[in-house]
Biopython code that builds the backbone (N, CA, C, O; Angstrom):
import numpy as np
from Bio.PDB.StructureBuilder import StructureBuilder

atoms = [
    (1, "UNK", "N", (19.917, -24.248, 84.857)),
    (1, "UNK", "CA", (18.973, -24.822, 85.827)),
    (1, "UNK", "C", (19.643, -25.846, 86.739)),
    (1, "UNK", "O", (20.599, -26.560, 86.435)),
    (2, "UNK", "N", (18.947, -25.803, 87.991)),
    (2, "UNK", "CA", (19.822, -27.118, 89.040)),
    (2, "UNK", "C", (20.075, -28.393, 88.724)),
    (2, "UNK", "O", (21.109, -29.033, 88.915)),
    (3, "UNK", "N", (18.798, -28.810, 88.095)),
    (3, "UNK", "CA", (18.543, -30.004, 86.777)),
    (3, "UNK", "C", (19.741, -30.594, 86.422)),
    (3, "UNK", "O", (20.168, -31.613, 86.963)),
    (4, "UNK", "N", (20.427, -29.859, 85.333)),
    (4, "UNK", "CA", (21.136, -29.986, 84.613)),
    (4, "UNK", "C", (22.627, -30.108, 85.340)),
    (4, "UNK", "O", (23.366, -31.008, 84.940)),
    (5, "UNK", "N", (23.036, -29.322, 86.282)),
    (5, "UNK", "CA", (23.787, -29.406, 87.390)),
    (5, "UNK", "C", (23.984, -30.421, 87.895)),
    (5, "UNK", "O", (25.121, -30.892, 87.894)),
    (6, "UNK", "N", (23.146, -30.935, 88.362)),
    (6, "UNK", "CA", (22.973, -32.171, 89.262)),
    (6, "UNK", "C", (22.802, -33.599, 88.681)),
    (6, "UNK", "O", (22.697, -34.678, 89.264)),
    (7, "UNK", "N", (22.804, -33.277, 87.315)),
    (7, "UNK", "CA", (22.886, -34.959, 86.583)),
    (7, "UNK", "C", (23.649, -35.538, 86.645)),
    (7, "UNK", "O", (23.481, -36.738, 86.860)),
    (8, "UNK", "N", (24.909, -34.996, 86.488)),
    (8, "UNK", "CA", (26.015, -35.920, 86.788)),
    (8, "UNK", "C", (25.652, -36.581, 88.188)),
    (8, "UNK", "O", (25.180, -37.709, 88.330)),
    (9, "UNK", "N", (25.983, -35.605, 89.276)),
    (9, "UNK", "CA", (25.839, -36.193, 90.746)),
    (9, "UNK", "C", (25.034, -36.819, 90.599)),
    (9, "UNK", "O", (25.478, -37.952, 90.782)),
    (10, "UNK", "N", (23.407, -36.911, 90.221)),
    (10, "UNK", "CA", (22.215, -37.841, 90.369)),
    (10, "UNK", "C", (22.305, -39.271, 89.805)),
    (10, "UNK", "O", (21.673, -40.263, 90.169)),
    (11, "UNK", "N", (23.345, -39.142, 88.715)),
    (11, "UNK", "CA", (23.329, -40.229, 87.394)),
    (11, "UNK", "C", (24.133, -41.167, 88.527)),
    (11, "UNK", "O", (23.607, -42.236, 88.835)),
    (12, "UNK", "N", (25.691, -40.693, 89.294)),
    (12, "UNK", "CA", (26.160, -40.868, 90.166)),
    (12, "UNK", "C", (26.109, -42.274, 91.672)),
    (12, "UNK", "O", (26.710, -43.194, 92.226)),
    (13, "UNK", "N", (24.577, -41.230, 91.620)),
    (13, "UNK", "CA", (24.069, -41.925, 92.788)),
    (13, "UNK", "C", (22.964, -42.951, 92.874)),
    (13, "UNK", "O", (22.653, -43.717, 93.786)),
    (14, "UNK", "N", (22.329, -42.704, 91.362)),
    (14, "UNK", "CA", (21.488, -44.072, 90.955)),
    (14, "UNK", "C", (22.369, -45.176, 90.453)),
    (14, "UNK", "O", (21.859, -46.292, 90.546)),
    (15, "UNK", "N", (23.553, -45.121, 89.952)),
    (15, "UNK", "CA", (24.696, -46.192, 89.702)),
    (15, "UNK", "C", (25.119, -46.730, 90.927)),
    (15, "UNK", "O", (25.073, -47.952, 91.070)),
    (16, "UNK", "N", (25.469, -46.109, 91.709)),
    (16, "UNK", "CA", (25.448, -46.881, 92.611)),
    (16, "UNK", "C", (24.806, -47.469, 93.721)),
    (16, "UNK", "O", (25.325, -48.362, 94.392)),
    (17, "UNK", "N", (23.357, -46.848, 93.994)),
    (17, "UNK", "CA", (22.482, -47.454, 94.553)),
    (17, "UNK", "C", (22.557, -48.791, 93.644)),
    (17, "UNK", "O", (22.272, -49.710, 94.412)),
    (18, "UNK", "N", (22.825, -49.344, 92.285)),
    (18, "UNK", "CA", (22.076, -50.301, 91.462)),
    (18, "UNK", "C", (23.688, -51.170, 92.210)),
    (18, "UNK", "O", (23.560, -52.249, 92.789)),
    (19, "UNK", "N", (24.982, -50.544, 92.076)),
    (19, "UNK", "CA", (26.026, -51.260, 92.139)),
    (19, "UNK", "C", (26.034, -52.283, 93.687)),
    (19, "UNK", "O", (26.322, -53.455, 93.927)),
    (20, "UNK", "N", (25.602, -51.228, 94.428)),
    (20, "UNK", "CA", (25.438, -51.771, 95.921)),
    (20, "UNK", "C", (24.230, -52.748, 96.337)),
    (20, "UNK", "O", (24.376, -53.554, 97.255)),
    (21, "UNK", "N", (23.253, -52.657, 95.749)),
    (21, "UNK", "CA", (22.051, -53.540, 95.763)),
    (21, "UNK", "C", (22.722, -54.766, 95.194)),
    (21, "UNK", "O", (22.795, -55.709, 95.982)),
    (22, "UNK", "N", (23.306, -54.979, 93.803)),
    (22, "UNK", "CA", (23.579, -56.117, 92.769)),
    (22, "UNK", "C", (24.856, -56.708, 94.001)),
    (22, "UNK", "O", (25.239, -57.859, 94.208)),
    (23, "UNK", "N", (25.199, -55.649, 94.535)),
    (23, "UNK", "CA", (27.037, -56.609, 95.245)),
    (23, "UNK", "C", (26.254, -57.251, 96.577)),
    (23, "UNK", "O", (26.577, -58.245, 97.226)),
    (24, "UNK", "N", (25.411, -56.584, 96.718)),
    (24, "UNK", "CA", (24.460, -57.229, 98.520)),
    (24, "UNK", "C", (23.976, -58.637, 97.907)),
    (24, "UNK", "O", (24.589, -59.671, 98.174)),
    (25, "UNK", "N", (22.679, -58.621, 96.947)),
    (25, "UNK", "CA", (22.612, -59.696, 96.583)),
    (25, "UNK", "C", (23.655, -61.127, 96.622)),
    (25, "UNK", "O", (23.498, -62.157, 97.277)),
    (26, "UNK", "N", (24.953, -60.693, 95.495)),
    (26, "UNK", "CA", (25.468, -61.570, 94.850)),
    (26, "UNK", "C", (26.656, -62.099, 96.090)),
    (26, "UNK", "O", (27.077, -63.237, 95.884)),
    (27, "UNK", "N", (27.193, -61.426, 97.274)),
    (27, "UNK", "CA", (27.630, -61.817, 98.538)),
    (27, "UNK", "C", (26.736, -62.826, 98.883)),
    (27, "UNK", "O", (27.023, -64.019, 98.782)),
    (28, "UNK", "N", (25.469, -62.333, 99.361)),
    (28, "UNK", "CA", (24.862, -63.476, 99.509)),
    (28, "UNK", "C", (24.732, -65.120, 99.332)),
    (28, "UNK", "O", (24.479, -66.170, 99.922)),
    (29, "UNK", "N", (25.133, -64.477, 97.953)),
    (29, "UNK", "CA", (24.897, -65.698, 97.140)),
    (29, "UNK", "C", (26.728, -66.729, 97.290)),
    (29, "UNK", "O", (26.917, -67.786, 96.689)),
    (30, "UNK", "N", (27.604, -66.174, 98.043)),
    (30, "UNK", "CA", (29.077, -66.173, 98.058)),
    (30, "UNK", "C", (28.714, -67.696, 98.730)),
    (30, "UNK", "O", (27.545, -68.053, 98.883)),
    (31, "UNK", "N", (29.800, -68.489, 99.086)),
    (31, "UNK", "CA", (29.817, -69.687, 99.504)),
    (31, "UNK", "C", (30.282, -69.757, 101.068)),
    (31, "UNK", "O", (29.934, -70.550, 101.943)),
    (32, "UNK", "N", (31.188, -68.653, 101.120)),
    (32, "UNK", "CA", (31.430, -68.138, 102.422)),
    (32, "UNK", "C", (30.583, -66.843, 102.750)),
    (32, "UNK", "O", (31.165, -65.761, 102.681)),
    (33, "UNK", "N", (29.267, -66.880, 103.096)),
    (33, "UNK", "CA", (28.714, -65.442, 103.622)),
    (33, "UNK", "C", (29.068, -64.853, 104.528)),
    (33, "UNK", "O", (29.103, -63.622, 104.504)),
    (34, "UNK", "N", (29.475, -65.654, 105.716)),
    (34, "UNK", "CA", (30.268, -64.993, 106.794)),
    (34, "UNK", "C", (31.302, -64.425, 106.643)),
    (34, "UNK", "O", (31.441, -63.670, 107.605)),
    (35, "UNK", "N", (32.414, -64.325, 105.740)),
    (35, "UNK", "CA", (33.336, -63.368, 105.074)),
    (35, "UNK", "C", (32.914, -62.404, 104.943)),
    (35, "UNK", "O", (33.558, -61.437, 105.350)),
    (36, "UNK", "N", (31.478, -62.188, 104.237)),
    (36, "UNK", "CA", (30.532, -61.064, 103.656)),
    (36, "UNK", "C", (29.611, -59.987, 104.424)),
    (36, "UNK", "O", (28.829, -59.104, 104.072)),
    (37, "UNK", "N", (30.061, -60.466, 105.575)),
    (37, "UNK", "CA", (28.578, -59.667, 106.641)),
    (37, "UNK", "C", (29.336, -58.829, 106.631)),
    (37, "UNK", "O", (30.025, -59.842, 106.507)),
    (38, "UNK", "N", (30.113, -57.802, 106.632)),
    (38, "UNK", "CA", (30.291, -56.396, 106.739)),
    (38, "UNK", "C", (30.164, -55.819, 105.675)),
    (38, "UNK", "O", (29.899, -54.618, 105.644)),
    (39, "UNK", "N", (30.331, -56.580, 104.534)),
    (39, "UNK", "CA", (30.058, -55.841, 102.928)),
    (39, "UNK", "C", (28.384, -55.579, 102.527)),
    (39, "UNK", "O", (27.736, -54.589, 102.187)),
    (40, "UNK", "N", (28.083, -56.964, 102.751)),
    (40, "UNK", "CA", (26.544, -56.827, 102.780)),
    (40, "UNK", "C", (25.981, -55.457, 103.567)),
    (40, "UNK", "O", (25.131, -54.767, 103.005)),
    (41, "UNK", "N", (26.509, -55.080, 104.937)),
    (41, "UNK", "CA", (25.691, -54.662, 105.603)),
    (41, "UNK", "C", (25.959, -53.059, 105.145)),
    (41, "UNK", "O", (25.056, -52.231, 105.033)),
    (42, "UNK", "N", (27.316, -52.810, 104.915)),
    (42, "UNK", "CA", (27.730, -51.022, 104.088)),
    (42, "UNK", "C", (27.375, -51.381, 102.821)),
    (42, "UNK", "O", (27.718, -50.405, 102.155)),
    (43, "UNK", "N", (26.764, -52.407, 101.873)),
    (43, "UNK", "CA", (26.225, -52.222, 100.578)),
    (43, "UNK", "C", (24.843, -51.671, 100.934)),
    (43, "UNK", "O", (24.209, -51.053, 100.079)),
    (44, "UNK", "N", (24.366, -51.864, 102.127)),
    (44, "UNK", "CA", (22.720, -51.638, 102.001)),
    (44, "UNK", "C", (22.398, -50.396, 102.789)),
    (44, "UNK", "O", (21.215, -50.063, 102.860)),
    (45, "UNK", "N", (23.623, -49.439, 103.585)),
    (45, "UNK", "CA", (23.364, -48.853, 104.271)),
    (45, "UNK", "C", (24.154, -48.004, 103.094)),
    (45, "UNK", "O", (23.617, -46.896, 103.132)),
    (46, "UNK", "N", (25.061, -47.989, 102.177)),
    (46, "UNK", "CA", (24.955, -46.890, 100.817)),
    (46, "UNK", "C", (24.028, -47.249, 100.098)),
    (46, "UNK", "O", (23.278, -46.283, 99.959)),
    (47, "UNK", "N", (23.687, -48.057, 99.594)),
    (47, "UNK", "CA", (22.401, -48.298, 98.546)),
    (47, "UNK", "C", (21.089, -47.391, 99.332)),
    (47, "UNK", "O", (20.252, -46.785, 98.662)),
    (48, "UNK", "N", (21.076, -47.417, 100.875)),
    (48, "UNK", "CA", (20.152, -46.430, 101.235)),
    (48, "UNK", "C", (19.901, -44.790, 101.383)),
    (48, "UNK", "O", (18.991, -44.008, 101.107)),
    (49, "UNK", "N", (21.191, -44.719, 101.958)),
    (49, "UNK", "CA", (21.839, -43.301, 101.849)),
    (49, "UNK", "C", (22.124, -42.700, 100.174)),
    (49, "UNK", "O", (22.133, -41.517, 99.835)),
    (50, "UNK", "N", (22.270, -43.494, 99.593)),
    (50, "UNK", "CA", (22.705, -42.872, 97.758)),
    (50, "UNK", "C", (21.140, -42.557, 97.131)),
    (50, "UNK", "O", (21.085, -41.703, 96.246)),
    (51, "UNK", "N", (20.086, -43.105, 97.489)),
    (51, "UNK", "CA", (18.855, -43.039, 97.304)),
    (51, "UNK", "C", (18.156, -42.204, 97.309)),
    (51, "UNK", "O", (17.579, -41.548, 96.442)),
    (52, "UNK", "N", (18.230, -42.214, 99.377)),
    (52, "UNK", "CA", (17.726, -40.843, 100.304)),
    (52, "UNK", "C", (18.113, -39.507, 99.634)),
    (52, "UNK", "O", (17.419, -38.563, 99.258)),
    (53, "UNK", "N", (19.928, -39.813, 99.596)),
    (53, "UNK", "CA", (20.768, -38.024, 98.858)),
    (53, "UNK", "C", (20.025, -38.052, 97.852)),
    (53, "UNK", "O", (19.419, -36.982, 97.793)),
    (54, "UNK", "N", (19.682, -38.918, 96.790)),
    (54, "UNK", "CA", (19.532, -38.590, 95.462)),
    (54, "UNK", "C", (18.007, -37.778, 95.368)),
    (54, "UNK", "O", (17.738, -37.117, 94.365)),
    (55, "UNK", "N", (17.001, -37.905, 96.568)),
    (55, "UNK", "CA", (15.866, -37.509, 96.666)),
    (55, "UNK", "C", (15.931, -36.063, 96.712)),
    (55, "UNK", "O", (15.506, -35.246, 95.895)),
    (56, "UNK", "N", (16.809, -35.810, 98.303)),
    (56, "UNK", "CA", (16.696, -34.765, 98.321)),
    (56, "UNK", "C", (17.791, -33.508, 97.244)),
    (56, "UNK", "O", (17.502, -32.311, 97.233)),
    (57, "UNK", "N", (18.804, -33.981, 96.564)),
    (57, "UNK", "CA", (19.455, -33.212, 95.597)),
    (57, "UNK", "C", (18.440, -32.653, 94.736)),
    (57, "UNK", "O", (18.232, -31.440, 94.717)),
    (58, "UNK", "N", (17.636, -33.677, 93.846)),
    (58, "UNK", "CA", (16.407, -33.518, 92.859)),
    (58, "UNK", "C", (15.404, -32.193, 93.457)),
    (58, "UNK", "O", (15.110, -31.154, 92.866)),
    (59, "UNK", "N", (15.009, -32.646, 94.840)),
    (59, "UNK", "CA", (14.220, -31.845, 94.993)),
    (59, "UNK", "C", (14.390, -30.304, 96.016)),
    (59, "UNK", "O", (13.534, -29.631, 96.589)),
    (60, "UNK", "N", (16.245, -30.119, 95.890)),
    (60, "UNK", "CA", (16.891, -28.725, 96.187)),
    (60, "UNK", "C", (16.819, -28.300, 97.579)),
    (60, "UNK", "O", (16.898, -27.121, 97.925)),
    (61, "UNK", "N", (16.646, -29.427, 98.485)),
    (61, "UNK", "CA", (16.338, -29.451, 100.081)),
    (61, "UNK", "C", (17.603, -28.473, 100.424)),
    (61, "UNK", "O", (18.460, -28.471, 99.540)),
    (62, "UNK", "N", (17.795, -27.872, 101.243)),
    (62, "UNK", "CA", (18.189, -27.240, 102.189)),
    (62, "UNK", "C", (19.314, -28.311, 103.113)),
    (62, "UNK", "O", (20.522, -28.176, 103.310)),
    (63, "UNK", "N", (18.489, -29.247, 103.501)),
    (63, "UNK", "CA", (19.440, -30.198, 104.076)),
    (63, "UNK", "C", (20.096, -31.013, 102.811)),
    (63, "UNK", "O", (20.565, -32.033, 103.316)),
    (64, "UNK", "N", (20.256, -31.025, 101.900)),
    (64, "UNK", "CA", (21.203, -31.768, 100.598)),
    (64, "UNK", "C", (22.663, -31.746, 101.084)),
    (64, "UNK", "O", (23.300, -32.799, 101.113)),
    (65, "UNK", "N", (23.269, -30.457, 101.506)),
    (65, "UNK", "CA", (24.932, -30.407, 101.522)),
    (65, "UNK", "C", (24.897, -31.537, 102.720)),
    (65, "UNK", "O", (25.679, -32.463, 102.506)),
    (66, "UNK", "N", (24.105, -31.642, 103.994)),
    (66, "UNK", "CA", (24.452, -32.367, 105.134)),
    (66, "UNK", "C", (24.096, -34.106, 104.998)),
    (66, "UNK", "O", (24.461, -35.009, 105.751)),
    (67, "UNK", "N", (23.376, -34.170, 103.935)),
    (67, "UNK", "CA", (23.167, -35.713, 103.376)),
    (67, "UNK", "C", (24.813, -35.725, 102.553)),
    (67, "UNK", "O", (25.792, -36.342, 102.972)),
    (68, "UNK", "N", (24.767, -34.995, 101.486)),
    (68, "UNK", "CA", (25.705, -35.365, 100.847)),
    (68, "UNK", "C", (27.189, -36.362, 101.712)),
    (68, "UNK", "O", (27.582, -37.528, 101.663)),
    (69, "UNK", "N", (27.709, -34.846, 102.591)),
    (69, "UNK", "CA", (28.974, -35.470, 103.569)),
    (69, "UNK", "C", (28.713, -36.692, 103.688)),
    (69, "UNK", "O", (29.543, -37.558, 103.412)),
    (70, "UNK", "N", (27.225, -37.012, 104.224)),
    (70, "UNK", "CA", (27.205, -38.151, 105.163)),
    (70, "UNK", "C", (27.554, -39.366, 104.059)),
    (70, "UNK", "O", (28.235, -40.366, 104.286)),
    (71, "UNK", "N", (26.937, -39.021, 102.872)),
    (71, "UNK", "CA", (26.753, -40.188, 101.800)),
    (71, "UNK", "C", (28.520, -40.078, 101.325)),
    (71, "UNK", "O", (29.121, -41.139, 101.154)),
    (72, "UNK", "N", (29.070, -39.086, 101.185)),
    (72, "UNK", "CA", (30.326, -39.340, 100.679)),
    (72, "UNK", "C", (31.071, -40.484, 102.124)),
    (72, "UNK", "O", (31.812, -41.406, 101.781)),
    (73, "UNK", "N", (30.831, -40.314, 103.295)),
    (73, "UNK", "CA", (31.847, -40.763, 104.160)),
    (73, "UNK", "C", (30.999, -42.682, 103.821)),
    (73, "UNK", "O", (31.864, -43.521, 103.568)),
    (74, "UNK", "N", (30.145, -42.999, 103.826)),
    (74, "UNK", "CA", (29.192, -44.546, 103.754)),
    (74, "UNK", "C", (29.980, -44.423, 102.428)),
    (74, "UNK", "O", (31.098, -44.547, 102.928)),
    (75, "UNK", "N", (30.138, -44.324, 101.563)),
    (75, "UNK", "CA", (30.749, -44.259, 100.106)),
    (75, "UNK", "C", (31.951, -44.861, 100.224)),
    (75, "UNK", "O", (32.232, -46.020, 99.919)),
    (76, "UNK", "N", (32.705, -43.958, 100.715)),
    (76, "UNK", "CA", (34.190, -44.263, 100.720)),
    (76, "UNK", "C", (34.729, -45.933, 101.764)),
    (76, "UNK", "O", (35.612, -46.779, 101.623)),
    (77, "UNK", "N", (33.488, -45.674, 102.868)),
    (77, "UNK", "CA", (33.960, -47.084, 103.909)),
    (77, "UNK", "C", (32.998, -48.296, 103.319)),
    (77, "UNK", "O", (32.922, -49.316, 104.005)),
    (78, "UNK", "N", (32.299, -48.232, 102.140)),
    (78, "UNK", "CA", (31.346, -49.554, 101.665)),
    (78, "UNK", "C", (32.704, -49.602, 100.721)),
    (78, "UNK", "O", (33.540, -50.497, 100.849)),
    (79, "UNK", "N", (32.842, -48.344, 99.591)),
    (79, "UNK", "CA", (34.495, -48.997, 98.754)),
    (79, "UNK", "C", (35.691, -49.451, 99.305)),
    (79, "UNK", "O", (36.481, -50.191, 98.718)),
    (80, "UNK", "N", (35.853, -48.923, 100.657)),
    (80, "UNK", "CA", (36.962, -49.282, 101.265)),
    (80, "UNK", "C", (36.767, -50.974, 101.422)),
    (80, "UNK", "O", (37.755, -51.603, 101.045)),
    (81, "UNK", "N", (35.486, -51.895, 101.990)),
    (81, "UNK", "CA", (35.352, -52.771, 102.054)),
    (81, "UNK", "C", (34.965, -53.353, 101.138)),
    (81, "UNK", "O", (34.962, -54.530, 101.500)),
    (82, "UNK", "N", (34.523, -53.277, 99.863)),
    (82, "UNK", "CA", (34.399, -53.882, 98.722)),
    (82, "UNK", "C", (35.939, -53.750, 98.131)),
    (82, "UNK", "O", (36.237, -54.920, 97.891)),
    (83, "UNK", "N", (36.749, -53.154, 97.876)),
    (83, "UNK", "CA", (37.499, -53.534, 97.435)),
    (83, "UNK", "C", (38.951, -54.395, 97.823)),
    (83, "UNK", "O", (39.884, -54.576, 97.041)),
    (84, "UNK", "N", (38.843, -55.044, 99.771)),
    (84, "UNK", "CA", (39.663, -56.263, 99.923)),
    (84, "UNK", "C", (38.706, -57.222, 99.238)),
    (84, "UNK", "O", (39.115, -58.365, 99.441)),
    (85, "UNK", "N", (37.844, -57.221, 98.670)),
    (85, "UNK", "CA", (37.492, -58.557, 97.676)),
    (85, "UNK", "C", (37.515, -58.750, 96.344)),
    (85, "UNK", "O", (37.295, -59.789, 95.721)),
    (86, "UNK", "N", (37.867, -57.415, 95.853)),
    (86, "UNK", "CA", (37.727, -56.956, 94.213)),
    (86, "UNK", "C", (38.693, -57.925, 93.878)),
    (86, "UNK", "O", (38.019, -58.634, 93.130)),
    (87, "UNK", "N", (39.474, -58.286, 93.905)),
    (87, "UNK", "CA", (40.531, -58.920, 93.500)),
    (87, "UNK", "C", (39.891, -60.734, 93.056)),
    (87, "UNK", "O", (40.529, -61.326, 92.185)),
    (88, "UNK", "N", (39.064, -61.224, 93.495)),
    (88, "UNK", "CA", (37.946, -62.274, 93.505)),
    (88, "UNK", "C", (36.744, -62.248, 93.822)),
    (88, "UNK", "O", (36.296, -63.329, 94.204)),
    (89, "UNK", "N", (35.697, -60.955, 93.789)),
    (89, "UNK", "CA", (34.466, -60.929, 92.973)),
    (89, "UNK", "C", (34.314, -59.674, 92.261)),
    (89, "UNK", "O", (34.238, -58.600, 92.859)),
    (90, "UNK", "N", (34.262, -59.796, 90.839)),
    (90, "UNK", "CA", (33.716, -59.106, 89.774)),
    (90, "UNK", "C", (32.739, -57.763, 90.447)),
    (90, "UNK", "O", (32.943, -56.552, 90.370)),
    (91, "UNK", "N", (31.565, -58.566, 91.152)),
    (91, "UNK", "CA", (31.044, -57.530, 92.192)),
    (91, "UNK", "C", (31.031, -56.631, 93.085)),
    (91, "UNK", "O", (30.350, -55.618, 93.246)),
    (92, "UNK", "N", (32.109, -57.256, 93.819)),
    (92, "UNK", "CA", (32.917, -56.180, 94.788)),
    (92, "UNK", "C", (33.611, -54.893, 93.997)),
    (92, "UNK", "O", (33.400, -53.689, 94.141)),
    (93, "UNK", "N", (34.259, -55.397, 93.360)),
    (93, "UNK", "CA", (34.971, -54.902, 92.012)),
    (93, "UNK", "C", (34.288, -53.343, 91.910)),
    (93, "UNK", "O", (34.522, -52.234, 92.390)),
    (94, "UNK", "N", (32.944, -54.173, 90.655)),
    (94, "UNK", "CA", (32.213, -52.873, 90.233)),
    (94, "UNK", "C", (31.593, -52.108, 90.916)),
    (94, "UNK", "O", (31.355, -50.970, 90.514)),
    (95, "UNK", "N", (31.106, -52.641, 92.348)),
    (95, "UNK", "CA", (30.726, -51.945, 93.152)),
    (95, "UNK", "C", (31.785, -50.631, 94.352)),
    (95, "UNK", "O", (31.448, -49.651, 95.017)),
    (96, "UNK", "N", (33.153, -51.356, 94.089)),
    (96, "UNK", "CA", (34.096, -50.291, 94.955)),
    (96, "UNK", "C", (33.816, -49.425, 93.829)),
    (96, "UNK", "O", (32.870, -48.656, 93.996)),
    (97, "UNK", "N", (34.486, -49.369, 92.607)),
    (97, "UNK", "CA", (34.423, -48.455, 91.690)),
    (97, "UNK", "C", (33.054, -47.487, 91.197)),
    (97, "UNK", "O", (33.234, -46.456, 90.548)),
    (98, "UNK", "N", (31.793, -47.920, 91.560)),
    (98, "UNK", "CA", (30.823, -47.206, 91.831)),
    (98, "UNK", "C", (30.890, -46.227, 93.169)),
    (98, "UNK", "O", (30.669, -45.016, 93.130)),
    (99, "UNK", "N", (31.244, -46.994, 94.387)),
    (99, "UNK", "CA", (31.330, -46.291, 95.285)),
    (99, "UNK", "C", (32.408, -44.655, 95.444)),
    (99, "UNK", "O", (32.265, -43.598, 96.059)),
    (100, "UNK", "N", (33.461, -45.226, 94.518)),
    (100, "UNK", "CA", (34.656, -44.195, 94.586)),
    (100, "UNK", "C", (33.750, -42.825, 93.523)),
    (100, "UNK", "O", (33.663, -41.604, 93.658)),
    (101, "UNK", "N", (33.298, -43.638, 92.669)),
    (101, "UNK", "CA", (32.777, -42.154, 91.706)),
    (101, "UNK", "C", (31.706, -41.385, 92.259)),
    (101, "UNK", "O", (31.377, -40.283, 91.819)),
    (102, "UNK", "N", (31.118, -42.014, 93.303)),
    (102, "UNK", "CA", (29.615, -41.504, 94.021)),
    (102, "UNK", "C", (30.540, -40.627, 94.796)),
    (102, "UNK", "O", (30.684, -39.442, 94.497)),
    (103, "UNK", "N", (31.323, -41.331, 96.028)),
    (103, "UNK", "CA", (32.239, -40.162, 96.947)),
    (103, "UNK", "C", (32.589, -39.040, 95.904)),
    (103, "UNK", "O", (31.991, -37.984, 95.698)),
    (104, "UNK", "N", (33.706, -39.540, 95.304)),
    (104, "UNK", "CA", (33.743, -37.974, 94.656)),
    (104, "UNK", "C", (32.746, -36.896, 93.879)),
    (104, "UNK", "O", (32.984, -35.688, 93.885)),
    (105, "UNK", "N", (31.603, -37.480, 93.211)),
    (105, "UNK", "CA", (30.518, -36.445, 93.063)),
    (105, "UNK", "C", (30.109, -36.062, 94.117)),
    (105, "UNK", "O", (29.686, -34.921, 93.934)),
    (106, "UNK", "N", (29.945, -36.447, 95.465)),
    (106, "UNK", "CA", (29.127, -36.124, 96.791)),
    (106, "UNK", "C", (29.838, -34.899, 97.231)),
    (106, "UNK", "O", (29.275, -33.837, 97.499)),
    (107, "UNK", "N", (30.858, -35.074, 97.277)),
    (107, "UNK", "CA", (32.563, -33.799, 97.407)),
    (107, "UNK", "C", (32.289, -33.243, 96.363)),
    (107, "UNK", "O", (32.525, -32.090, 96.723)),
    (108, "UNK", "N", (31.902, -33.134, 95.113)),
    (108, "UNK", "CA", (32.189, -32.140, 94.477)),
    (108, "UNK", "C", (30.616, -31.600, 94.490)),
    (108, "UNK", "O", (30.318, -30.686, 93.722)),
    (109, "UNK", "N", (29.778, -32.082, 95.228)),
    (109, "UNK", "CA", (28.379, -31.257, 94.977)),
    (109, "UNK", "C", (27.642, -30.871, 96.831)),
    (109, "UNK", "O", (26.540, -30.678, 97.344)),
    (110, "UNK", "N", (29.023, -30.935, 97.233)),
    (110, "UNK", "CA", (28.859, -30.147, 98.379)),
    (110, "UNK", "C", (29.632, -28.763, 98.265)),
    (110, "UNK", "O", (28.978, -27.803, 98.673)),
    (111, "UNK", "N", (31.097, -28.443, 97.712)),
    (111, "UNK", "CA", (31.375, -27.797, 96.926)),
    (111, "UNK", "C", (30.362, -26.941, 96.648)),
    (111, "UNK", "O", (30.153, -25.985, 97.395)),
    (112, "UNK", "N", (29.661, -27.156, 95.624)),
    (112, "UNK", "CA", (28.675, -26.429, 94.487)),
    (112, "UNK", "C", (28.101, -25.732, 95.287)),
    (112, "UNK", "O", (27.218, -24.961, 94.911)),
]
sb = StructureBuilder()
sb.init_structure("model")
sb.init_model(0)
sb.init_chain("A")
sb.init_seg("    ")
for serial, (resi, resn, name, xyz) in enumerate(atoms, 1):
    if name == "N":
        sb.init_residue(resn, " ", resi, " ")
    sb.init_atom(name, np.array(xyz, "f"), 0.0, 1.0, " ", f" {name:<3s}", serial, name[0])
structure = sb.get_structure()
């Protein structure tokens, strides 16, 4: 069944909707936010897009492969920018590394 298929990718993309929401927050919360306005702003524009894909994967849309791309390319440029900070926030951190495993399920379930 597609179900079963798609858990990984789905499991995927609810991790990191949670990773990108928690790293938007906790920037916020940074002492320098103005460092942060480009992270903040690709944490919330994947946290939206990982959401949206995850809707339509579940429910076998037709348009899924053309969300996916889009969510793998917001994936890769929110990790690309979370991780010049991984190195000094924990957050950035877990959140590049969410982002990298979402890109590659998005690629491998366009594939499929």
């Amino acid at each position: 069944p597609m179900h079963t298929q798609n858990q990984s990718l789905l499991t995927a993309l609810a991790a990191c909707v949670a990773a990108c929401e928690h790293c938007a927050t906790a920037c916020l919360q940074e002492p320098n936010v103005k460092m942060m306005v480009r992270c903040i702003a690709l944490d919330r524009d994947c946290a939206d897009i990982c959401a949206l894909t995850a809707r339509f994967v579940a429910r076998g849309s037709d348009h899924a492969a053309h969300l996916l791309r889009e969510c793998a390319e917001i994936c890769r440029a929110c990790g690309d920018e979370c991780e010049q900070h991984a190195a000094h926030m924990a957050h950035c951190r877990e959140c590049a590394e969410a982002c990298r495993r979402c890109e590659e399920a998005c690629n491998a379930g366009v594939m499929a």
